[in-house]
N, C-alpha and C positions, 0 to 999 in steps of 0.2 A: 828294652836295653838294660843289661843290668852293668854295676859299676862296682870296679873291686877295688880298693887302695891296697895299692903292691909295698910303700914303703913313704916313707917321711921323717928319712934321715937326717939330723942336722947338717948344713951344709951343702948338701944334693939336691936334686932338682924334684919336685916332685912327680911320683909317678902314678898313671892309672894302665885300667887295665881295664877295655871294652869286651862282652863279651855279648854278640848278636848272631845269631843265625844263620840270619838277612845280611847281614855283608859280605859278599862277595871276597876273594883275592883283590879283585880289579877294584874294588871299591877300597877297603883296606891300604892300598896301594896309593888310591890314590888322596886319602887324608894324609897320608906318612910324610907324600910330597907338599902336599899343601902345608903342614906343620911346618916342616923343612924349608920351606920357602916364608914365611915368617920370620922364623929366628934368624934364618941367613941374614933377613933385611935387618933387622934390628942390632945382631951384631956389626956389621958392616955399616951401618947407619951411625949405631954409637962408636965408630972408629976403632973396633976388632980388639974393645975392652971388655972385662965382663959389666954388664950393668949395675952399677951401686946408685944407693938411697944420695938424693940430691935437694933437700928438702930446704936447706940452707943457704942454697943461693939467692944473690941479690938478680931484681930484675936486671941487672946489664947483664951481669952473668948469663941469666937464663938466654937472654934476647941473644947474646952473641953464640951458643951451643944452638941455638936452634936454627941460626942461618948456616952456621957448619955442617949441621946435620941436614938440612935441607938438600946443599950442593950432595955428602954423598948417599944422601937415598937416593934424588935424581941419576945420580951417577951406578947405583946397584940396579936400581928399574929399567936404567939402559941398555946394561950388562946383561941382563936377564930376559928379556923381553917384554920388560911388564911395562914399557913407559908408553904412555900414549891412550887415545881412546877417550870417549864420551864420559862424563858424568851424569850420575843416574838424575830421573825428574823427582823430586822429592812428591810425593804423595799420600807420605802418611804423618809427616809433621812429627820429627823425631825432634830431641832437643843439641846434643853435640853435634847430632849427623843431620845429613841428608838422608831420608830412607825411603826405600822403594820395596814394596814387595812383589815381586814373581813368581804366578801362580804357576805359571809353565815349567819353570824350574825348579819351585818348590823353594825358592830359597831368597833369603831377605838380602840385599842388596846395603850398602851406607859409605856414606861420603864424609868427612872430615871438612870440617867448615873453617876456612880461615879468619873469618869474624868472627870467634866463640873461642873463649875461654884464648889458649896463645895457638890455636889454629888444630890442636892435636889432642883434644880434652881435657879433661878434668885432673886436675893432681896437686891434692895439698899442700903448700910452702909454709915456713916461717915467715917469709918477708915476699914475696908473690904467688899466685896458684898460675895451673897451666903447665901439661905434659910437653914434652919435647918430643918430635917424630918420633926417634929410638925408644922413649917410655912407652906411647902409645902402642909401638908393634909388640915391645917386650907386654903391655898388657896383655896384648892377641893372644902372646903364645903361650902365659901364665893361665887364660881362660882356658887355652884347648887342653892343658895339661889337667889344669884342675876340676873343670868341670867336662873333659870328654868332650868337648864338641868340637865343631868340624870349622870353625874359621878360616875362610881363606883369601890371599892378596890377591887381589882381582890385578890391577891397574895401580899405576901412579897419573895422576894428571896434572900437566901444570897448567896453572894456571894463574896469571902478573907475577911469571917468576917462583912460583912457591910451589910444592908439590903439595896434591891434594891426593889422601889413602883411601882407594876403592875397596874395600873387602866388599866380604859375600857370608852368609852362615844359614841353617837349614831354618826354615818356617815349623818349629814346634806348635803342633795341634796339642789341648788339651784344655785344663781349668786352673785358675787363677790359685797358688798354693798361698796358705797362713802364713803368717809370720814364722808362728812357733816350727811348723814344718821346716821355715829355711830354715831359724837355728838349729835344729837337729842334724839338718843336714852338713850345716858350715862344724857344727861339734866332733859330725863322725868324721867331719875331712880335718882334724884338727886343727880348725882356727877355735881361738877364745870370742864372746862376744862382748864390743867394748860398749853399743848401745844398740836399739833395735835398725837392721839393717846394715851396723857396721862388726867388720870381727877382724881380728889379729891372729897369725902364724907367727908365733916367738922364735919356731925352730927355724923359721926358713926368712923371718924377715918381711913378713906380708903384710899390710891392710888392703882389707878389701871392705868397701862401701857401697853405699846407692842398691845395696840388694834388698828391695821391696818387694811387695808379692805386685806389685803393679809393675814391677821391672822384671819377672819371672813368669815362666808357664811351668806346669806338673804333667807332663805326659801321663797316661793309659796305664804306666808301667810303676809309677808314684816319683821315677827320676823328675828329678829340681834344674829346668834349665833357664839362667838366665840371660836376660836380654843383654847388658850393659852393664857389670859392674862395673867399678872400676877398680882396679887393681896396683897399687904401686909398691915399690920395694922400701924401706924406713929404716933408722937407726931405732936402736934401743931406748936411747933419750926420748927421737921424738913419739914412740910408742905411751911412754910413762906419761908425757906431756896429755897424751889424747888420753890415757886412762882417766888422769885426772879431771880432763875438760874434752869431755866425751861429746858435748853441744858444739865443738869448732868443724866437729867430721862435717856437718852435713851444715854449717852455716857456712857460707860462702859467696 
């Protein structure tokens, strides 16, 4: 698989551009949907705003957006057909997630755990950590953009009330890539690096962390795919902040 960057406009969303052989129309097709059904949730989850950097809020604040966005994700997975259904058996001992992998389907399975971090992963505050449903999906679809891949909304399931996020994403065979390898990589996709593992998009407002070679695979092809960064969107201030105290990314 090789990987083109089309553009990385200030302001704009960024873009790639997959070029494979091996994929089909119908296959093609059906990432586009699965993309597509992401972002749906996520906008419609953050209340049909565009997503901004929320790093400032106090815990009430957080706590009270995330039972708002709980009712309407439940209420888009209703909408859509995605509510309902089993949660996977965890089997391989993920840390945010639930994870299962599926050799039959070739593809890794994960659950959102509500007793971890504020139920929806990891995301840096000033004054509490913990993503909010809508961050969490907006990360989904920040990954499939920037790194190509295929994530997709399985299911919602509730569970005491609270919707837990089923995604799905392809099981990468290969070898464990260097450090220096990701940088390279996080360079050519223009993020800066603020320490090992973590890097900064100025133009578009990104940090993205937690990418270790032990949270990534290197396919056959030298393509960098990771397991789990995590991704969230920042002000400029708090960007300069983490320049400064580059030890807060990954203390937590």
């Amino acid at each position: 698989m090789k990987v083109e960057n089309i553009s990385q406009t200030a302001g704009h969303p960024l873009h790639y551009e997959v070029i494979n052989a091996n994929h089909d129309d119908n296959q093609k097709a059906a990432v586009a949907d699965a993309r597509r059904a992401i972002e749906s949730s996520a906008d419609f989850t953050c209340g049909g705003t565009p997503p901004v950097p929320d790093h400032d809020a106090t815990e009430r604040q957080r706590a009270e957006r995330i039972e708002a966005e709980q009712r309407r994700l439940i209420a888009w997975a209703k909408a859509h057909g995605k509510l309902g259904g089993r949660l996977p058996k965890d089997d391989v001992g993920g840390g945010e997630h639930i994870v299962r992998l599926d050799d039959k389907a070739d593809r890794v399975f994960k659950a959102t755990q509500l007793g971890k971090q504020k139920g929806y992963g990891i995301a840096l505050g000033s004054y509490t950590h913990g993503a909010t449903p809508s961050e969490y999906l907006d990360r989904l679809n920040l990954q499939n953009l920037i790194f190509n891949d295929d994530i997709r909304l399985e299911r919602v399931v509730v569970k005491n009330g609270q919707p837990v996020i089923v995604t799905s994403q392809p099981a990468i065979k290969g070898t464990v890539p260097t450090q220096a390898a990701i940088d390279e990589t996080m360079e050519a996709k223009g993020f800066e690096k603020l320490t090992p593992g973590a890097y900064y998009d100025a133009n578009h407002g990104l940090l993205l962390y937690d990418l270790f070679p032990k949270n990534a695979m290197q396919a056959a092809d030298g393509v960098i795919y990771p397991f789990d960064p995590v991704i969230q969107r920042i002000q400029a201030d708090f960007a300069e902040f983490l320049r400064e105290n580059p030890d807060r990314i990954h203390n937590r």
